[in-house]
N, C-alpha and C positions, 0 to 999 in steps of 0.2 A: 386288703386282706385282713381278716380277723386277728387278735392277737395272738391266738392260740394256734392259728397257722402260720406264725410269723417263726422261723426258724431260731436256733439258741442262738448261733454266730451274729444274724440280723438283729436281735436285742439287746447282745452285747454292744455292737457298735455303736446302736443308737442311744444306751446308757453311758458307755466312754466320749461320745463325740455329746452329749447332752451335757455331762461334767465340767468340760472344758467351755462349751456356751456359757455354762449358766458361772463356772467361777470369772470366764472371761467381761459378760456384763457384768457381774455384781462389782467387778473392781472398775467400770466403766460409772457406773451409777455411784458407787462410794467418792470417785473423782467429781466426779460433777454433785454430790452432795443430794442425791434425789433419794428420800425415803419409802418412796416407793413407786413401785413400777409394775402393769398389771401384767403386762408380758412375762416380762420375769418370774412373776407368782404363779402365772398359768403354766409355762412351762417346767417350775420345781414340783409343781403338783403333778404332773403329765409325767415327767421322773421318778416320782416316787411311784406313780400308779405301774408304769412299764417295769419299775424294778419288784414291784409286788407281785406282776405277771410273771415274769422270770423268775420268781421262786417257787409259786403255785402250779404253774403248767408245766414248766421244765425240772422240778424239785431240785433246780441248782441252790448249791450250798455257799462257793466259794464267792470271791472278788468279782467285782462288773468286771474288773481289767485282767482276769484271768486267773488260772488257780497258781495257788503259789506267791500272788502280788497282791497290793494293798491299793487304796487308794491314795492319790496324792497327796501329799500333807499340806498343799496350797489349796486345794480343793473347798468349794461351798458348800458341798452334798459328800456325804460317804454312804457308802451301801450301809445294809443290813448284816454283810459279813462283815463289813472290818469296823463298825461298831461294836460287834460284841466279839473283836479281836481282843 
C-alpha cells in the first residue's frame, strides 16, 4: 500500500514501534562497540522519511506517541514535534 493510503493510526505505530527498534539496537551496537551498522542507518533514514510522510499527508502536528506526549527521553530519534518542543 502507498504511503499516502497508509492510514494516521498505521504511521503512528510504525514510527513508535521503529523508536523503540532503533534505540533498542543502537544500545545493542554501543555494547558491542560497532560504529557502524547499515541496517541501522537504513532504517533511521526509512524513519525519518515515514515521519515526514506523516506530517505532509496527514498535516499532523503533534507527537509520533500521541497528542499531549513527548517522546522518550532514552530514545535515539525524536520527532519533529518534540524537537521544536
Amino acid at each position: 500500500m502507498p504511503e499516502a493510503e497508509v492510514p494516521l493510526d498505521g504511521l503512528l505505530e510504525r514510527l513508535q514501534s521503529g523508536s523503540k527498534w532503533l534505540t533498542t539496537r543502537s544500545e545493542q551496537l554501543y555494547e558491542a562497540d560497532v560504529t557502524y551498522d547499515k541496517e541501522f542507518d537504513d532504517l533511521l533514514h526509512m524513519w525519518d522519511e515515514l515521519e515526514s510522510a506523516l506530517r505532509v499527508v496527514h498535516n499532523y502536528e503533534h507527537c509520533v506517541f500521541g497528542e499531549d506526549q513527548h517522546c522518550p527521553d532514552d530514545t535515539v530519534v525524536s520527532c519533529a514535534a518534540c524537537i521544536r518542543a
